[in-house]
N, C-alpha and C positions, 0 to 999 in steps of 0.2 A: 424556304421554311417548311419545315414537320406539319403535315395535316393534322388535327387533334387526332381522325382514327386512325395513324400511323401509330407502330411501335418503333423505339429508340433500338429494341435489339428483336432477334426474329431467334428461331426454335435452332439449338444447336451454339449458339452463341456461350462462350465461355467468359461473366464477368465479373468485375471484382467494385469493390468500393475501400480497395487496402489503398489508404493515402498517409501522407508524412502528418506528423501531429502540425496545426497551424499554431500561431501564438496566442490564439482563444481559446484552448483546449488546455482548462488549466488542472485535468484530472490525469492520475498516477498515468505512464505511458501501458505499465500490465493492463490495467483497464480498458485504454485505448486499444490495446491489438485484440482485445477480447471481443469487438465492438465492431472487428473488419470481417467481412464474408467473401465468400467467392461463390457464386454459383454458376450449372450449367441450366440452359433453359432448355425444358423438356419440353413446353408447350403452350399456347399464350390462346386463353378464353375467349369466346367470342367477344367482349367489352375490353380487350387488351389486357386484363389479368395475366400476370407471369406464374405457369405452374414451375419450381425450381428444382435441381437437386446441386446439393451442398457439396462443394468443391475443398480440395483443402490448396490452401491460397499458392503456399511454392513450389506445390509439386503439379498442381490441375486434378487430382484425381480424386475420385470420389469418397466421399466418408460416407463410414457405415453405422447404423447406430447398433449398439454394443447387446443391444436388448432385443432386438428386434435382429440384426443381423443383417438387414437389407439398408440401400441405400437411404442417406438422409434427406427428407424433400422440404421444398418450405413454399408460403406464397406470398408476393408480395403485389398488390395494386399497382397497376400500371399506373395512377398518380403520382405515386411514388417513385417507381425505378423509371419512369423518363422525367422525373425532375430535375432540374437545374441544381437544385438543392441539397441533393442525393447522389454524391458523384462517382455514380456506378458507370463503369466503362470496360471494352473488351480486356480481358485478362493478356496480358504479354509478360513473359521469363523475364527479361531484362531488368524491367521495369517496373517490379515487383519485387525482384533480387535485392535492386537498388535501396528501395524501400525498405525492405526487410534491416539492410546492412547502416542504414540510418539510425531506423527504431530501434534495432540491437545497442547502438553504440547510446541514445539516450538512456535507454535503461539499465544500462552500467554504471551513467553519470549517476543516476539516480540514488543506485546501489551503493554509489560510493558516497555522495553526499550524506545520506541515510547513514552510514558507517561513521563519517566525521561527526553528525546529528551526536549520536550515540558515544560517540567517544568525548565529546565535548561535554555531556550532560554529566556521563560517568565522570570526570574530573574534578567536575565544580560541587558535586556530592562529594565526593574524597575530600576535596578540598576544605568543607564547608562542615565536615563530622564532627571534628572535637567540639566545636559552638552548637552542633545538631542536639549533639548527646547534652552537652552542659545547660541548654536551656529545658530540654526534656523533661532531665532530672528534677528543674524547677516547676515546669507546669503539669509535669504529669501526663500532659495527654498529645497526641500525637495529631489532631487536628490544628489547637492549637501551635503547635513548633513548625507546624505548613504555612500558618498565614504567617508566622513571624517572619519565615524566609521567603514569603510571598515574591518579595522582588527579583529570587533566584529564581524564580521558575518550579520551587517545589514540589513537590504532587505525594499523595498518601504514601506510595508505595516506596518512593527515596527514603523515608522518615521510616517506616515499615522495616527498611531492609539495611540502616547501619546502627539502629535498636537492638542492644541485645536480649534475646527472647526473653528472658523471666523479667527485664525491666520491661518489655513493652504489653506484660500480663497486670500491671501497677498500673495501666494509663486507666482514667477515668474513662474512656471513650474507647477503648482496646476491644471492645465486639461490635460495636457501632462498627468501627474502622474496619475489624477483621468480616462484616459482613457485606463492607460493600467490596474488598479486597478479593472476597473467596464466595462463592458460590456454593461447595461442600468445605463445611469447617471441619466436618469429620476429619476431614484430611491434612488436615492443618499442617500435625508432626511432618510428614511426608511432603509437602509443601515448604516448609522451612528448609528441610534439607536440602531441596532444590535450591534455595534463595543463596543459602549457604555455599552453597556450589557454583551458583549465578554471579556472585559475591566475588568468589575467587577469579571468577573468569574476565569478572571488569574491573576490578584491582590490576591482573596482569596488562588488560584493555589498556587502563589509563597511564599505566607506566609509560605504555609502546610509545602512546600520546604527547606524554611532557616528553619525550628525549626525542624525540621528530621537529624537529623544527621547521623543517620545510612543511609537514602536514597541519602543526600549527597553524602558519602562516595561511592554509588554505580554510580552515576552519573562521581563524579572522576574517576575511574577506567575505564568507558565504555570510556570517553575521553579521558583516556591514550590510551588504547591500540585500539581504532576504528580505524579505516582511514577517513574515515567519516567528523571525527571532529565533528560533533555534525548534521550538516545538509549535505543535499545529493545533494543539487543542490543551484547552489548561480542565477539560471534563471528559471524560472517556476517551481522549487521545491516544490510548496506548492497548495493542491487545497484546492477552494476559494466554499461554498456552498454560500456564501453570495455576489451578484454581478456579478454573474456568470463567476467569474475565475474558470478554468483550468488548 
């Protein structure tokens, strides 16, 4: 066994803590790789402290910071990097390759799921527009016509975007809505035009959608078995490049 004043790695040691995502790691996998390091140890303090510098994980070589121009260092408490808990281990090519060729191939799934997410919601909106518009027209306000369709999964910005503009300037609640939508209303007009554009792009979306049946098919099965249900969050789940939602 490890005396406590041993170190797990000695000066010169190249290592990583790049591991595969386990089935408790229930955050996006971009996040997860965000999250993996590689260092070299330059130097370990009298009390076992690791002085680092910052490796980049598939190639071994050193990053530099961009501001500074010299290599990147970092420190981490010998509590920590010989933890059990921490599973920092010598760097090997292979084995990290390997690694790498996993996490890539999850986060394709992701990309794709995320696409079917997206193509599913665009359809049940299309689907769901002549009733959108027709109750609209009877309530007027655009919050209301959300909770009506409450059980579709609605959210502001669906009602927002198959509204057509001078009727959604009639909703009783249309700056209410339009303030929590847009952060610069200045920019409204410009704004629209995007949505309009955005519009066309998940119209052609949804068509690809219904005439695929095989990706149908795969769309049903993720919303069988997700928890999910198809979106993650019915309150700021979605970011917004246009308007500057968050």
């Amino acid at each position: 066994m490890m005396a406590s004043s041993e170190n797990k790695f000695k000066p010169g040691d190249i290592i990583t803590n790049f591991t595969d995502k386990t089935r408790y790691d229930t955050g996006p996998t971009l996040t997860f790789l965000r999250q993996q390091r590689t260092w070299k140890v330059s130097s370990i303090e009298p009390n076992g402290d690791y002085n680092l510098i910052e490796y980049d994980t598939l190639t071994a070589t050193p990053l530099i910071n961009r501001r500074t121009k010299e290599e990147k260092t970092g420190f981490i408490k010998k509590i920590v990097m010989d933890s059990p808990y921490f599973p920092y281990r010598i760097w090997d090519a292979d084995d990290v390759k390997a690694i790498y060729k996993r996490i890539m191939a999850e986060l394709q799934k992701e990309k794709d799921t995320e696409k079917m997410i997206q193509a599913h919601n665009a359809s049940v909106v299309a689907e769901l527009t002549p009733k959108i518009k027709t109750y609209f027209k009877k309530k007027r306000s655009i919050e209301d016509t959300v909770e009506k369709f409450n059980d579709n999964n609605l959210e502001l910005e669906d009602v927002w975007n198959v509204i057509d503009e001078e009727d959604l300037k009639l909703a009783k609640d249309y700056s209410n809505v339009q303030k929590k939508l847009f952060r610069d209303v200045n920019t409204l007009e410009a704004i629209t035009e995007d949505i309009k554009k955005d519009n066309q792009k998940k119209n052609a979306l949804v068509k690809s959608v219904l005439g695929n049946s095989d990706l149908n098919n795969e769309i049903s099965k993720y919303f069988r078995t997700s928890k999910k249900g198809g979106r993650t969050s019915k309150k700021g789940g979605r970011t917004y490049k246009k308007g500057g939602r968050t």
